[in-house]
MARLOMAR-574309 format. One record per atom (N, C-alpha, C, CB): x, y, z. Coordinates in steps of 0.1 Angstrom, whole numbers, plus 5000, padded with zeros to 4 digits. Atoms other than C-alpha are relative to their C-alpha. Glycine has a CB too. Example, Ala and Ser with C-alpha at 12.3 -4.5 7.8 and 13.67 -1.06 7.14 Angstrom:
BEGIN
500949885000512349555078500950125000499050005012499149895000513749895071499250115008500450054986
//
This chain:
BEGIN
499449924989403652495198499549935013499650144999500050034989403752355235498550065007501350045005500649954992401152415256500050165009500149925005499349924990403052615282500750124995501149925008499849925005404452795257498950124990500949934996501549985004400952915241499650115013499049845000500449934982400253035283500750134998500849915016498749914997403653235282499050114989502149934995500249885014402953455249498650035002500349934982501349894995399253525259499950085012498749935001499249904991400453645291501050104996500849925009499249905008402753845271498950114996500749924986501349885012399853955248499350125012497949874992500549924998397854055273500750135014498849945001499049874989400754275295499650084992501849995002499849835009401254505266498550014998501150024981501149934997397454525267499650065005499549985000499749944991397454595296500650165005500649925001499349924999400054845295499350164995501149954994500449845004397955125274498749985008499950054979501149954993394755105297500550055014498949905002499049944996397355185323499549905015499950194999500150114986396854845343501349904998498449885001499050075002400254705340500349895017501250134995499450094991401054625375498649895004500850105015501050094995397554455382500349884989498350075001500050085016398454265341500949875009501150104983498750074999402054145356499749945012501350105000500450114993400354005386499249914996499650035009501350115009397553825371500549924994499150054989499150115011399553675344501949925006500350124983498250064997403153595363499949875003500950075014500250164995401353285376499349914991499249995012500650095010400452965356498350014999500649835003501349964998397253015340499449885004499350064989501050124993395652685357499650075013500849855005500249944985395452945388499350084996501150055010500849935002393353155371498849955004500050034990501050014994389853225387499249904991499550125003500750075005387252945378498950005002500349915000501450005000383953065385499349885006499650004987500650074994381352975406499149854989499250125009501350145004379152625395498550085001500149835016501549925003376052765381499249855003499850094981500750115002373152515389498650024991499749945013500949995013370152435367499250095000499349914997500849895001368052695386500650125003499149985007499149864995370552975394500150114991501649985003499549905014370153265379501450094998498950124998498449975002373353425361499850154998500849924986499649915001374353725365500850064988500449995008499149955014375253965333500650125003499350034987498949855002378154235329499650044983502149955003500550005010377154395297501550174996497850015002498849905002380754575283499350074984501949884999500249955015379754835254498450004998500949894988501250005006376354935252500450154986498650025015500549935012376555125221498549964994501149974989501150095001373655015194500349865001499350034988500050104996374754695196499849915007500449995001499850054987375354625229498750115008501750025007501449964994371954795239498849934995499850154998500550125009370554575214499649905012501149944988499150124992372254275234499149995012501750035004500749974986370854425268498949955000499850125005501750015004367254425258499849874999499450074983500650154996367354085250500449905007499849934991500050084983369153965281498850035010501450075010500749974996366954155297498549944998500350094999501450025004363454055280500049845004499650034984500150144994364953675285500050025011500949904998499850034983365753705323498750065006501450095008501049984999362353895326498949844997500050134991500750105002360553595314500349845004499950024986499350114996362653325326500749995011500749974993499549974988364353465355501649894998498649965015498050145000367953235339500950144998500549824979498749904996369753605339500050145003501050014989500549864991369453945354501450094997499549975021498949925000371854225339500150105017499950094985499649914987373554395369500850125000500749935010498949904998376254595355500050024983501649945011500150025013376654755324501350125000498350014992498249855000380354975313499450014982503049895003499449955007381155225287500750105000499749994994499049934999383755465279499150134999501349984991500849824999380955745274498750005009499350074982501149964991379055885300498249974997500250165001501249995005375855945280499349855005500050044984500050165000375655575273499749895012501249974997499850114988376555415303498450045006501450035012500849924991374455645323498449954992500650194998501250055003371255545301500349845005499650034985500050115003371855175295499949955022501549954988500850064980371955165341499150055005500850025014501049954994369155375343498849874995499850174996501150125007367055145318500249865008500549964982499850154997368254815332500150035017501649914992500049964982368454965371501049925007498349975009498950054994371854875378501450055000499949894998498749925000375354975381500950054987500849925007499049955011377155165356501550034999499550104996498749984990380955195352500650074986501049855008498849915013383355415326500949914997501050155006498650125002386055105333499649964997500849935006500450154998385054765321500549925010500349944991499850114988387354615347499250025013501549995004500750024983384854735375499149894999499150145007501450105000382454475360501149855002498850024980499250125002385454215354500549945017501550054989499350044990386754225388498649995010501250095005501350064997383154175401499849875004499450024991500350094997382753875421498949915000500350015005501450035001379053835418499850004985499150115007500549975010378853885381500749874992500250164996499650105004379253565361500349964986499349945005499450015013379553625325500150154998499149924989500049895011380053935303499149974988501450034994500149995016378754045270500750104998498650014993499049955005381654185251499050074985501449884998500549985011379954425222500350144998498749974999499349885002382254715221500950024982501350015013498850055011384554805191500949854998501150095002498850154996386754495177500750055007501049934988498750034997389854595187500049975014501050104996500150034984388654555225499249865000499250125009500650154996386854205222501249875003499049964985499450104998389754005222500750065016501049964986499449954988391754195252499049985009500450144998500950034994388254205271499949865004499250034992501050135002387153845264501049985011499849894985499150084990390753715276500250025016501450024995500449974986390453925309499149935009499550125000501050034994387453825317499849815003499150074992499350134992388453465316500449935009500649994999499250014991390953485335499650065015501050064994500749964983388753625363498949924999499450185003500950104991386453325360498550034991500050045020501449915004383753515337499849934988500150184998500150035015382153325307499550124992499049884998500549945010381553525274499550004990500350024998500550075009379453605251500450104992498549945000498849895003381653785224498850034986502249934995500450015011380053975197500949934987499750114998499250045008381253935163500250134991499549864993499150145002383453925147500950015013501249994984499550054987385353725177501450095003500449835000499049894993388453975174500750094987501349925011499649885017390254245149501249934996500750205003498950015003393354035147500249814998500950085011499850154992394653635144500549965007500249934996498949974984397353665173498849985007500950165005500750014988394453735193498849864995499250175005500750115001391753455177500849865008499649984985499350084997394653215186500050005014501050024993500249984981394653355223499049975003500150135008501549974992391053345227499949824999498350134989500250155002391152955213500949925014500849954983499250094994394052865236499550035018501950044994501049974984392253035270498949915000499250185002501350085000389152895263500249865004499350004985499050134997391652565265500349995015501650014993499649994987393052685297499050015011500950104999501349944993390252825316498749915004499450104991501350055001387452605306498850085001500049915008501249915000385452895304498849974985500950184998500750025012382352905277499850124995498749935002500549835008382253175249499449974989501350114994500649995013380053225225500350124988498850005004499849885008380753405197498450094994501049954988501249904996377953655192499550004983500650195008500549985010376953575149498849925003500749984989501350054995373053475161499349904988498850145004500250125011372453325123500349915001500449994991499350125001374553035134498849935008501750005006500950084993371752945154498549934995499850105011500750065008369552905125500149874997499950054991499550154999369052555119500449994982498449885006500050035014369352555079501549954998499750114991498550075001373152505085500049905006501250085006499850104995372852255109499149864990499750045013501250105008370252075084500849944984498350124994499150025010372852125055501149935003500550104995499150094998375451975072499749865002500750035008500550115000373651665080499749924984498850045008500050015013373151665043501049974993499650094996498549975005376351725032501149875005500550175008499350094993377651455055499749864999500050045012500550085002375351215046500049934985499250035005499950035016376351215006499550044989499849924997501149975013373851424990500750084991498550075005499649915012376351684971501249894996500450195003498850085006378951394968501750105005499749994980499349934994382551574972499650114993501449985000499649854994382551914982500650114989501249995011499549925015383452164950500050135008498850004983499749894998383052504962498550045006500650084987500849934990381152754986499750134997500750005012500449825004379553124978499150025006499750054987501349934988377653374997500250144996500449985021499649845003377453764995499450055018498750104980501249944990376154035020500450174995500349955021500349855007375154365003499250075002499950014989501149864989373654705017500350074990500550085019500349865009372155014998499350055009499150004985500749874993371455285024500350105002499650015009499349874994372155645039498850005011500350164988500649954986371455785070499150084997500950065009501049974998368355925075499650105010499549915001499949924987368756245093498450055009500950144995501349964996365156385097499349895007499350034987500550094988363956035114501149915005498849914996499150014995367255985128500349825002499750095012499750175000367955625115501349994999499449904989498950065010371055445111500749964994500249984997499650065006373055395084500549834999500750084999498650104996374155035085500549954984499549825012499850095018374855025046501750085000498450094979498649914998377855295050500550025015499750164995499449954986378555315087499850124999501449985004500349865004377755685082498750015021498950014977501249984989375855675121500150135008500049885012500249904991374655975142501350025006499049975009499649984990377156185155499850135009501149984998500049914991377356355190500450115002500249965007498649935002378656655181500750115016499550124985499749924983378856775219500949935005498850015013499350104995380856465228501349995000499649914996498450015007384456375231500550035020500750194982499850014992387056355259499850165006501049925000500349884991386456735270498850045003500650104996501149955001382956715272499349965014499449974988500749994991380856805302499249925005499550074999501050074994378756545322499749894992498850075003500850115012376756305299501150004987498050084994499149975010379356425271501449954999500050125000498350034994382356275288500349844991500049975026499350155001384155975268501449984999499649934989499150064991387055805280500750034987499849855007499049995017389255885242501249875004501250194997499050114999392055715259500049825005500850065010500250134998390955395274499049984984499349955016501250035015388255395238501049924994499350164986498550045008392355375219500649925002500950075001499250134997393255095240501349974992499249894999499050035009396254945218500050054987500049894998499849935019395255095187501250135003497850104991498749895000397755375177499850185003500850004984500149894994397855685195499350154991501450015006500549885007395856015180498950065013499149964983501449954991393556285189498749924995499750184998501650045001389956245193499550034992499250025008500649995014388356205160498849965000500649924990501350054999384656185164499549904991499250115000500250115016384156005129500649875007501150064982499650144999386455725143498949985016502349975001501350074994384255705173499049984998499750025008501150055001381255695162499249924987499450105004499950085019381855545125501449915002500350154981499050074997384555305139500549914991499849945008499450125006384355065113500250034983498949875002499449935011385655305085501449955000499950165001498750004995388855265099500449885003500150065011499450074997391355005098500549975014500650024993499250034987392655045133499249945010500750135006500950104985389454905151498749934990499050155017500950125007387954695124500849954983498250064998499649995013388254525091499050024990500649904998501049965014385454645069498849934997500849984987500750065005383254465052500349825005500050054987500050114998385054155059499549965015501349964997500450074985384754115099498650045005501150045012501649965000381554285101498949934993499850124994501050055007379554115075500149874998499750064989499150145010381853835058499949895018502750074991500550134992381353665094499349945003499950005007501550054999378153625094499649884989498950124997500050085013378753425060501349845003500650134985498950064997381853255068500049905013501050105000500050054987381053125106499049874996499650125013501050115000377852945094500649874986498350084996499750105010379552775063500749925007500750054987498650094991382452635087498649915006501350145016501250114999378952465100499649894992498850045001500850085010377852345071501049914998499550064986499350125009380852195061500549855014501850104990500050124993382251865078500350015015500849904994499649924991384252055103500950134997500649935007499149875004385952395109501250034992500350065010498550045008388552405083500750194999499549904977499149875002391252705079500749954985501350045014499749945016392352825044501049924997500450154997498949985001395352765029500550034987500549915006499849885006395253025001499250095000500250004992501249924998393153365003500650114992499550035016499949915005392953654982499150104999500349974993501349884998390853974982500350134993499750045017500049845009389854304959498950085000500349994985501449904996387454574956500850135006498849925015499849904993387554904968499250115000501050044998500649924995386155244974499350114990500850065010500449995012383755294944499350135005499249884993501149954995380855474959500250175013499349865006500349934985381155674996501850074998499649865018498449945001384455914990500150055013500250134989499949884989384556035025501249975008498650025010498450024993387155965054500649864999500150035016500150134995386655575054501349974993498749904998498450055006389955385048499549834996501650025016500350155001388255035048499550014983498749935013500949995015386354965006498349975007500649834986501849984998382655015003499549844988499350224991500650105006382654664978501249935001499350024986498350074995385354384988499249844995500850035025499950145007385654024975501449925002499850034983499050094996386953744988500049864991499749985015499750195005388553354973500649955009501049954988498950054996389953144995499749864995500450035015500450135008390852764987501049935015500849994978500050074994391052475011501249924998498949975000499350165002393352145017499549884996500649965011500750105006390351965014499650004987499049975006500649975011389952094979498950024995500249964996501149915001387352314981500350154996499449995013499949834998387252664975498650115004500650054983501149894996385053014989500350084992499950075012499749905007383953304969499050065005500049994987501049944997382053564984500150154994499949995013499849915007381153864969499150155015499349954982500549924988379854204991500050164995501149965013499749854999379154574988498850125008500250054984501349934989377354865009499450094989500750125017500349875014376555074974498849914990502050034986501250095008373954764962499549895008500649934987500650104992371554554977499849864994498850045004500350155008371354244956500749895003500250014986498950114999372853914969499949924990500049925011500050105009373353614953500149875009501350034989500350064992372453304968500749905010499249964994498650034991374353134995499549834998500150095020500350105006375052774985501449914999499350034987498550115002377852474982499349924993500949915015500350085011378052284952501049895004500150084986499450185004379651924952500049974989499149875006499650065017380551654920498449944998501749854999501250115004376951514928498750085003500049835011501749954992374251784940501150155003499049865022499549834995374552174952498849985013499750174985500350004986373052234989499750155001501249945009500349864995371152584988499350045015499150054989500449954986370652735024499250114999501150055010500949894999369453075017500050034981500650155012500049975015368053084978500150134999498949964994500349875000367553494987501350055003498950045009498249954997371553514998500150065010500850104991499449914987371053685029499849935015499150165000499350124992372853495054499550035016501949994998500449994986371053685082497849974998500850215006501550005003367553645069499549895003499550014987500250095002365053395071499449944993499849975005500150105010364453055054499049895009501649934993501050174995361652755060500749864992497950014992499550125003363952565038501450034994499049924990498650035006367152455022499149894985501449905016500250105015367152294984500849924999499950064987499250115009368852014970500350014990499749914998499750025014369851984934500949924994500350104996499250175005371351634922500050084989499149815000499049975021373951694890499649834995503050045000500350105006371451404875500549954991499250014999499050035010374251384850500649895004501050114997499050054993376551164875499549895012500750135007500450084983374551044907499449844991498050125014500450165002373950664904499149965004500949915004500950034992371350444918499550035010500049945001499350034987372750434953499450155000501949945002500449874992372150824956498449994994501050174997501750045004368450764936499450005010499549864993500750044989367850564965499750085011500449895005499649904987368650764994499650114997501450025003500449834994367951134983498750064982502450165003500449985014365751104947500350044986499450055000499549975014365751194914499450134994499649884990500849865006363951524915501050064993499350115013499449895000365151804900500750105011499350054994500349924985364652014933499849955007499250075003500550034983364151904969499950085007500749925009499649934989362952144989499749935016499350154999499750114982363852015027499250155010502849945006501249914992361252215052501250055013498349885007499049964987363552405081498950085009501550124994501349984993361552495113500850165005499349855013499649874998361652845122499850035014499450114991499949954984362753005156500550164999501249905011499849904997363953295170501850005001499050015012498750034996368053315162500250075010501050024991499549964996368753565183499749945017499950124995500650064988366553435216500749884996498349995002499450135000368253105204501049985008500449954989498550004997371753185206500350055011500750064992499949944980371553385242500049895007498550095007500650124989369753075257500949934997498449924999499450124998371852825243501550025005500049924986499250004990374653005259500350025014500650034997500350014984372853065290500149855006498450055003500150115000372552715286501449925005499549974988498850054998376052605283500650065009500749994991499849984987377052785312499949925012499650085003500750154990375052535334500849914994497949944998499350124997376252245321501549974992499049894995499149975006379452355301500649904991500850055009500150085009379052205270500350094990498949935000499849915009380252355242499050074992500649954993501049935009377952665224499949964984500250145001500749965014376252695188501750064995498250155000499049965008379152905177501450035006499650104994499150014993382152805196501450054994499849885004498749905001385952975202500649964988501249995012499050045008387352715177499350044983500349815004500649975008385052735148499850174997499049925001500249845006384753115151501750024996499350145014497949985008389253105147499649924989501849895010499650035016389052925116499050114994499849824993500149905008386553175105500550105002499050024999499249874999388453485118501449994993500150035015498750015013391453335098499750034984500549844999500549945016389653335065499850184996498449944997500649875004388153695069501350125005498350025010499249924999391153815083501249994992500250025012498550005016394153705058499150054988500849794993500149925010391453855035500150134999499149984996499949854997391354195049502250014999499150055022498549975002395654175049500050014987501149895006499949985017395454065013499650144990499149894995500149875006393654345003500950105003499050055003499149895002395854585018501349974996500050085010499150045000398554445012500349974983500149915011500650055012397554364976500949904994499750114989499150125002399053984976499049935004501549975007500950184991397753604980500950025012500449774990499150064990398653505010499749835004499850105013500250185002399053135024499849995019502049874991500150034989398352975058500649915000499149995004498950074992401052815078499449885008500750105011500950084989398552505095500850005011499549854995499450054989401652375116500450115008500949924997499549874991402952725131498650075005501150114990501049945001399352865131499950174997499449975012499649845008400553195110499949984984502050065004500449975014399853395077501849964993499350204998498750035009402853315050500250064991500049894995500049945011403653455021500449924988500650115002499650125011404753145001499149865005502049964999500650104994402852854997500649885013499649954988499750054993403152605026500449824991499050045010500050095003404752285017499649855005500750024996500750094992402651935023501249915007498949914990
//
């Protein structure tokens, strides 16, 4: 597809986005003109500190704050100034804590001339609409994950990032571990020979914990406000209708606000929540970001009977062009992974022997199929049984902030950049269709769409 034609249809996209937060005529100006006229942000220099808009402090995005905040405290490279959400309570803390402006809109932070990036860490279905805004007003991002609820929009966020020259990071902080980057060096260098197949899991066993008021993150099952909602008094007040953005019109369902990722309409489950965190760093490992081109997915709602519409154990395959294939397995009803790893015709390449793709590791293993390997690899990578290869340990999450505080200054592409997070948001999301939809499906490389018959070479 054309360039120009790519521009047109995300100017499209984001009209009717536009249209349900009830900014149509500000959309239809913004976008009527070629995006090369979109705002380009001031030139950050090496000592300037940057300014943060911080969209969505839920826990997430209060998370997020804290450690903008603890870096720009210690480093003085970013100073949050402004922080939005659709509920009073929220906002209202997250600007008292950080001593700075709070807003119910996000576009009061977007249209902000002083404010130089965002962090996007609201519900999916607003990260892709967000991000592209903020773009288009000149603002780099740092997007949680997963990078958006849909592949229409991954495809927009790839082709802005084009246009713009803006820098986004996508927000999975494991990618900033080095064990992927240590595997691919590996991998690239001959030690598993070709490439056979890829597996990972990510599995939670918890409940909420009312008496010391923890969390769920095994069920989404989190604290709710039961004072809250759009008719509620002062601190109590949230925005229902801008929260619904494009999703499909209902009343206010406390469960979908504050257990969002039950629900199909502002997430996909297990896949874009977890399966990213697995899927973004393998697209590292391997030679480069590759997209599918068959995927299939099953599982369902064994355990947690309650409103959720997403499964509580989901399982994905998908299979490559380079002839490879993924299998990840996943559920919130058992904690046990299984170890995350790519096998080759000449060696397997374990990253995390413990499977949990957010955890940490001091090393990565080797394992030559001493059945096959010849001299030539003898020489080069041994004849052990085992190699464990030593990985130096940091701080992902302090990593991945800085290195896209970083790339702001000299706008170089981040750790987990727009293109590599689209081909992972293609995998995890033709698996969430497949499931419901209960079919393979295929990927279209040349049109950049799902299929339903295989594509022919």
């Amino acid at each position: 597809m054309p360039d120009n034609q790519d521009s047109v249809n995300r100017r499209d996209f984001m009209v009717k986005t536009a249209v349900v937060t009830g900014a149509l005529g500000a959309a239809r100006e913004m976008f009527a003109k070629p995006a090369k006229a979109a705002a380009t942000g001031k030139v950050i220099g090496a000592n300037d500190r940057i300014n943060v808009g911080i969209i969505g402090v839920g826990g997430r995005g209060s998370y997020l704050a804290g450690q903008y905040a603890t870096i720009g405290d210690r480093t003085n490279a970013c100073k949050i100034v402004a922080v939005a959400d659709v509920y009073e309570k929220r906002k209202k803390q997250a600007a008292e804590k950080h001593k700075c402006d709070g807003y119910l809109d996000y576009r009061e932070i977007i249209n902000r001339a002083d404010i130089d990036a965002v962090v996007v860490a609201t519900p999916d279905h607003w990260h892709a609409p967000i991000a592209l805004e903020a773009m288009d007003h000149g603002k780099d991002v740092y997007l949680e994950k997963p990078m958006c609820h849909t592949i229409e929009e991954a495809r927009h966020l790839s082709q802005t990032v084009k246009e713009t020259k803006r820098v986004l990071q996508v927000g999975s902080q494991t990618t900033s571990a080095l064990q992927w980057h240590l595997a691919k060096k590996y991998i690239a260098d001959g030690a598993i020979g070709k490439m056979i197949m890829s597996q990972g899991s990510y599995h939670r066993n918890s409940k909420f914990d009312a008496a010391n008021r923890r969390d769920n993150e095994g069920e989404w099952n989190w604290e709710i406000d039961k004072d809250a909602g759009p008719d509620g008094k002062g601190d109590n007040y949230i925005d229902w209708k801008m929260w619904l953005g494009k999703a499909p019109k209902r009343n206010f369902d406390a469960d979908r606000f504050f257990r969002f990722r039950k629900y199909w309409d502002y997430s996909g489950g297990i896949a874009t929540d977890l399966f990213f965190h697995v899927v973004a760093p393998l697209n590292i490992c391997w030679s480069e970001p590759q997209f599918p081109t068959r995927v299939t997915a099953s599982g369902g709602i064994y355990i947690f009977k309650d409103e959720r519409e997403v499964p509580d154990t989901f399982h994905l395959m998908a299979e490559f062009p380079q002839g490879h294939s993924l299998v990840l397995s996943s559920s919130m009803a058992n904690s046990h992974h299984i170890p995350g790893l790519i096998r080759g015709h000449e060696g397997t390449i374990v990253m995390v022997d413990h499977g949990m793709f957010e955890g940490h590791t001091d090393h990565i293993t080797l394992l030559p199929e001493r059945r096959v390997i010849d001299d030539a690899y003898k020489a080069k990578f041994g004849d052990d049984a085992e190699t464990r290869i030593p990985v130096e340990q940091k701080n992902e999450m302090v990593a991945h902030i800085t290195n896209f505080l970083d790339c702001m200054r000299t706008r170089e592409k981040p750790t987990l950049d727009v293109d590599t997070g689209y081909h992972a948001q293609v995998t995890i999301s033709m698996a969430v269709q497949s499931y419901r939809e209960g079919r393979v499906l295929y990927w279209d490389d040349k049109n950049q769409k799902v299929v339903n018959k295989p594509v022919k070479a």
